[in-house]
C-alpha positions as CSV (number, residue, x, y, z in Angstrom):
1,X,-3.0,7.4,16.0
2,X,-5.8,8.7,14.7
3,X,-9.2,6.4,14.4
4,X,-12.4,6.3,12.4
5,X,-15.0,4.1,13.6
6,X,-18.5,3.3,12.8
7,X,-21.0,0.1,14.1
8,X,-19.0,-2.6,12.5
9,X,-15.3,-1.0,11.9
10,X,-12.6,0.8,13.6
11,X,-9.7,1.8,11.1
12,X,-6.7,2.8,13.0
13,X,-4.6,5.2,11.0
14,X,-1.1,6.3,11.7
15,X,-0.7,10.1,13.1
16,X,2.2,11.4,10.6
17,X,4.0,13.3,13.4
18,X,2.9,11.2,16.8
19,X,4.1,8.0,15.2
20,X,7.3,9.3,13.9
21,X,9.2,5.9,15.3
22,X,6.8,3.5,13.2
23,X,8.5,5.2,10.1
24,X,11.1,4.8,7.8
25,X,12.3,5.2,3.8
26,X,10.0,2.8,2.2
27,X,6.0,3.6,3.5
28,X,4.5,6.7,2.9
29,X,3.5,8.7,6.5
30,X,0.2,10.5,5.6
31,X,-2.7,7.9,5.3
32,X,-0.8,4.9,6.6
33,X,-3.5,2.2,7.3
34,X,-1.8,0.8,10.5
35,X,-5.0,-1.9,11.4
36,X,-8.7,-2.3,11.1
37,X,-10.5,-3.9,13.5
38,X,-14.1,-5.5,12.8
39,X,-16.2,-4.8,16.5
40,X,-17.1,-8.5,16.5
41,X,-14.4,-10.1,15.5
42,X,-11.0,-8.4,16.4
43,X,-8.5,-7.2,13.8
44,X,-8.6,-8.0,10.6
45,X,-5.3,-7.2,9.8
46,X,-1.6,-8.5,9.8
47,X,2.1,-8.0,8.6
48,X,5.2,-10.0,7.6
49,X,6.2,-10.0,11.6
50,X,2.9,-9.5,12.9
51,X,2.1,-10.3,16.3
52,X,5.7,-10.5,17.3
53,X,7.3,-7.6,16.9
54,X,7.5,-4.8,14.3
55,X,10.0,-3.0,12.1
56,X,9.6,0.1,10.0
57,X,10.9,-1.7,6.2
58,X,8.3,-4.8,6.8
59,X,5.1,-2.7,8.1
60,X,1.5,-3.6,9.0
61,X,-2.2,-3.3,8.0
62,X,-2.2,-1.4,4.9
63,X,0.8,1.0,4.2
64,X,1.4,2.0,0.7
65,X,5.1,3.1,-1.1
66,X,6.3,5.5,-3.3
67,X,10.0,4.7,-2.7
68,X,10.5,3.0,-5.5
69,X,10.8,6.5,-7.8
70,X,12.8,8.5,-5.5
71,X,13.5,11.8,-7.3
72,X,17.2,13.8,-7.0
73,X,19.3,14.8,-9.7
74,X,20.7,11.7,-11.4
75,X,24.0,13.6,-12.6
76,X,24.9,14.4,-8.6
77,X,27.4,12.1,-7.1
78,X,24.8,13.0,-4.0
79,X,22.5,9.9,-1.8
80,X,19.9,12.3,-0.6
81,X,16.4,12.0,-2.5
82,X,13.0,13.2,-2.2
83,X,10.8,10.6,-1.9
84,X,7.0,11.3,-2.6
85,X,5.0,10.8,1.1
86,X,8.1,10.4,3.2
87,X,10.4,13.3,2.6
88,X,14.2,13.9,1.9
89,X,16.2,10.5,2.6
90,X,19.5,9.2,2.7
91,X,19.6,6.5,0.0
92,X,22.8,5.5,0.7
93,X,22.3,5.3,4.6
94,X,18.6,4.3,4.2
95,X,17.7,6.9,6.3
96,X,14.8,9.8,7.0
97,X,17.0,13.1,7.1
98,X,13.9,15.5,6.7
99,X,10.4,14.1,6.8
100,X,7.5,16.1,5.0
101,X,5.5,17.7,6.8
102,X,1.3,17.1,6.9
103,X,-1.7,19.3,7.4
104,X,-4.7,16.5,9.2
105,X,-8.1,17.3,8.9
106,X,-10.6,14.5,10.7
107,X,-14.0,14.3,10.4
108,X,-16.8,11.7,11.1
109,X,-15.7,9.5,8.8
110,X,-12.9,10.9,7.2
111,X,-9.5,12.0,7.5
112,X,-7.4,14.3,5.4
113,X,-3.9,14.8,5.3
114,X,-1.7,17.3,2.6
115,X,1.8,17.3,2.2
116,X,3.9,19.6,0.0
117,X,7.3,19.0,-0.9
118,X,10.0,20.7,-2.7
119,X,13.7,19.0,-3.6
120,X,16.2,20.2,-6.6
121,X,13.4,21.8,-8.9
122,X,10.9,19.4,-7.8
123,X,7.8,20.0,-6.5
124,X,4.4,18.7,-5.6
125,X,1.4,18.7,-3.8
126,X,0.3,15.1,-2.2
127,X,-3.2,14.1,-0.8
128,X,-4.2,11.5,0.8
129,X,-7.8,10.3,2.1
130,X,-9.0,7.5,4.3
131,X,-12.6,6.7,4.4
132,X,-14.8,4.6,6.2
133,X,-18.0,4.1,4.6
134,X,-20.1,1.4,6.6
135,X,-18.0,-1.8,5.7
136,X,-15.8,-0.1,3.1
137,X,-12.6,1.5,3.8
138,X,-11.2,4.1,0.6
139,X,-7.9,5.0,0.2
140,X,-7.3,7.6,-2.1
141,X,-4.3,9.6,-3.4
142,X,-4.2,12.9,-5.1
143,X,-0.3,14.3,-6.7
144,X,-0.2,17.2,-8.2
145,X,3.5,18.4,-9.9
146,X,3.9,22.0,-8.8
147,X,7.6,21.8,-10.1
148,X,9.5,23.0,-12.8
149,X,10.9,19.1,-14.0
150,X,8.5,16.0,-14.7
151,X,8.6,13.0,-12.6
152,X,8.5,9.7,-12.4
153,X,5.1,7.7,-10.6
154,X,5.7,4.3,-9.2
155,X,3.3,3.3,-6.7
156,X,1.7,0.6,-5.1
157,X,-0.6,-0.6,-1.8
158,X,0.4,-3.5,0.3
159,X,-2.1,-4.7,2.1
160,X,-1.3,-7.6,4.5
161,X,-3.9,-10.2,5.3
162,X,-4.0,-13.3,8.0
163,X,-3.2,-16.4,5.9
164,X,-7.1,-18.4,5.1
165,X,-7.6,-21.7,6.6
166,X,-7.4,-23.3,3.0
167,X,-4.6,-22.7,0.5
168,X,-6.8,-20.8,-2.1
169,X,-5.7,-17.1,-1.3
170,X,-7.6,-14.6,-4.0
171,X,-8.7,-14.4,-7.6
172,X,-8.7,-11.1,-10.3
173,X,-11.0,-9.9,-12.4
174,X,-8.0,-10.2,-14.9
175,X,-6.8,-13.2,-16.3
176,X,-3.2,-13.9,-14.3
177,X,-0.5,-16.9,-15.1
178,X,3.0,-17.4,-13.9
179,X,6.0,-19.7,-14.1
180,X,6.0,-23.0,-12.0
181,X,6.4,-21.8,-8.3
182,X,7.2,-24.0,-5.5
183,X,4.9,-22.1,-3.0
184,X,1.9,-21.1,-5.7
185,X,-0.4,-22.7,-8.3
186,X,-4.0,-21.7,-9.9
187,X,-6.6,-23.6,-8.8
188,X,-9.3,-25.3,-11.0
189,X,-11.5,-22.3,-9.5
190,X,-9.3,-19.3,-10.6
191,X,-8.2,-18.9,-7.3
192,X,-4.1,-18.7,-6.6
193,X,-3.4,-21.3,-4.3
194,X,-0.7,-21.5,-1.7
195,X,1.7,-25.3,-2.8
196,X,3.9,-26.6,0.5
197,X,1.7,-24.6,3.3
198,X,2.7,-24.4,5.9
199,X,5.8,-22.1,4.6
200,X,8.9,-21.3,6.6
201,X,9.8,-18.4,4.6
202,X,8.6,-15.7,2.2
203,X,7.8,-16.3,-1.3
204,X,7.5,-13.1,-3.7
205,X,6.0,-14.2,-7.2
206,X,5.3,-11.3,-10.3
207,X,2.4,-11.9,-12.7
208,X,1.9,-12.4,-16.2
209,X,-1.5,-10.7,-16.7
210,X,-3.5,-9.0,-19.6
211,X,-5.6,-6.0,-18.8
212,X,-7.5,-3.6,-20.3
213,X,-10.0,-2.4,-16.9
214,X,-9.3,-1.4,-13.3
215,X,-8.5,-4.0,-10.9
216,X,-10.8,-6.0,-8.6
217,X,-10.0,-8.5,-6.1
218,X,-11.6,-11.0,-4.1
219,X,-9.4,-12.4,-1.2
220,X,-9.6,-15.2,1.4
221,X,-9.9,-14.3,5.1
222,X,-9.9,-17.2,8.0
223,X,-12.5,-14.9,10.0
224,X,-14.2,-13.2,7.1
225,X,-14.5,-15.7,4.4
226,X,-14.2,-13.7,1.8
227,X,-13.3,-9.9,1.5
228,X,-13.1,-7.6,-1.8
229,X,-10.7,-4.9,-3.2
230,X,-11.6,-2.6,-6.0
231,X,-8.8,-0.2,-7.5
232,X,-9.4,2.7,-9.9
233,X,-6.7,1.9,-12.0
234,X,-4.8,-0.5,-14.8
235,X,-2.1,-2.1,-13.2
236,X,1.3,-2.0,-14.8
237,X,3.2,-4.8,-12.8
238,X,1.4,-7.2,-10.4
239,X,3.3,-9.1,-8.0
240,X,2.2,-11.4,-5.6
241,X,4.4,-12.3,-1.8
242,X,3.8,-14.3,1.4
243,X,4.9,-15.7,4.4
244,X,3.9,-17.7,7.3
245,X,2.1,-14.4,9.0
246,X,0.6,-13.1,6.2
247,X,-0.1,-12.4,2.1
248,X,-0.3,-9.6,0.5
249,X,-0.5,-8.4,-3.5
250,X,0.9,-5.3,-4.9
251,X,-1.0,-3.9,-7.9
252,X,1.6,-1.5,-9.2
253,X,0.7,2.2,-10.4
254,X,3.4,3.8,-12.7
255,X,3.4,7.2,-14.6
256,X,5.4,10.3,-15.8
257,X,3.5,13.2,-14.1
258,X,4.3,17.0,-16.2
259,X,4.6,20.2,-14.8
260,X,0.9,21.2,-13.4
261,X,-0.3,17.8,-14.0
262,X,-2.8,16.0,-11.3
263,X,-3.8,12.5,-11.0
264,X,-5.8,10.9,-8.5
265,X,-6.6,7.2,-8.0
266,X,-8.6,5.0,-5.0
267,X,-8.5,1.3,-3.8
268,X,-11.7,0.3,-1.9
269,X,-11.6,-2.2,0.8
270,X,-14.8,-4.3,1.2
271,X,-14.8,-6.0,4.5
């Protein structure tokens, strides 16, 4: 792994080749957030299996995913896929065949790491940055389409955080609703509020939400208190999921990228 560290944080991050094993279809492998550790109180981080054990689909710390817009030729009775961050998969077998290859570049209190791919016409140019700025931790993603065929963006983080010590888990800047839930409710203070704690299970819940400004979150942390998140971006879909190790939201990024278009976009992490 590769680390960035300062006074108060250490952010582990996951070395795309060294920690081959830890990956699979679903995370991207260049600026995989595995765990960030505050020098006081211990990690600050979790995942759906987290201490236990550890598997490749459910991940840990702060992994993001482009798998959800694998691009192939839609006409070809074929499985294999480029998917952006990872590399050419097996859709069928749910399988790595070929994973993309990064350049790292790590400085004080950066890191760096490019990728370029290439699959059936496709093509593009993928960035991504992790930052550690005293207590805030960027993530940030540049895609470029170097190809000769547009493409389809659909993106999101998925942070995982320890479950509070009270049921109100985090509030948006956005105004959020959702259908009667057996595990969720909104709280009188605009917090969402775990219903039934503790859980036994996982419960995944999608928003209804209106907005017309980038993201900001605050969220619920049983050493912390309180921690903030601040994305560059609209979000297009917003779902929410949890289980008895952790909770985590998904503010989803979707586009059509064109031929020698680039887009970039950053989440801040204030802990």
């Amino acid at each position: 792994m590769y680390t960035l560290k300062n006074e108060s944080l250490e952010v582990a991050v996951l070395d795309p080749l060294a920690d081959q094993e830890r990956f699979g279809t679903r995370y991207c492998t260049g600026g995989y957030i595995f765990q960030i550790t505050d020098s006081d109180i211990g990690p600050l981080l979790t995942g759906p299996t987290y201490p236990d054990s550890f598997n490749t689909f459910d991940g840990q710390g702060i992994p993001d995913a482009f798998n959800l817009s694998p691009l192939r030729d839609q006409k070809a009775d074929d499985p294999l896929a480029l998917i952006i961050g990872v590399g050419v998969c097996d859709l069928k077998q749910n399988q790595v065949e070929e994973f993309c290859v990064w350049e790292v570049e790590q400085r004080d209190d950066a890191m760096r790491m490019l990728t370029r791919q290439t699959f059936q016409g496709y093509g593009l140019e993928l960035k991504r940055t992790v930052g550690l700025y005293e207590r805030t931790v960027r993530s940030q993603v540049r895609l470029r389409n170097s190809g000769r065929a547009p493409f389809g963006l659909r993106w999101f983080p998925h942070p995982f955080f320890p479950q509070p010590k009270t049921d109100e888990l985090c509030r948006f800047n956005i105004p959020v609703s959702f259908p009667e839930s057996q595990a969720y409710e909104l709280a009188d203070s605009g917090f969402i509020r775990r219903k039934g704690w503790p859980w036994t299970e996982g419960y995944y819940q999608a928003l209804n939400f209106s907005a017309n400004m980038p993201l900001s979150i605050v969220q619920k942390h049983p050493q912390l208190g309180l921690l903030a998140a601040t994305c560059s971006y609209v979000p297009t879909f917003f779902p929410i999921w949890g289980n008895p190790n952790t909770f985590s939201w998904e503010p989803f990024l979707e586009r059509l990228i064109a031929p020698g278009q680039e887009m970039s976009w950053w989440i801040d992490y204030d802990f």
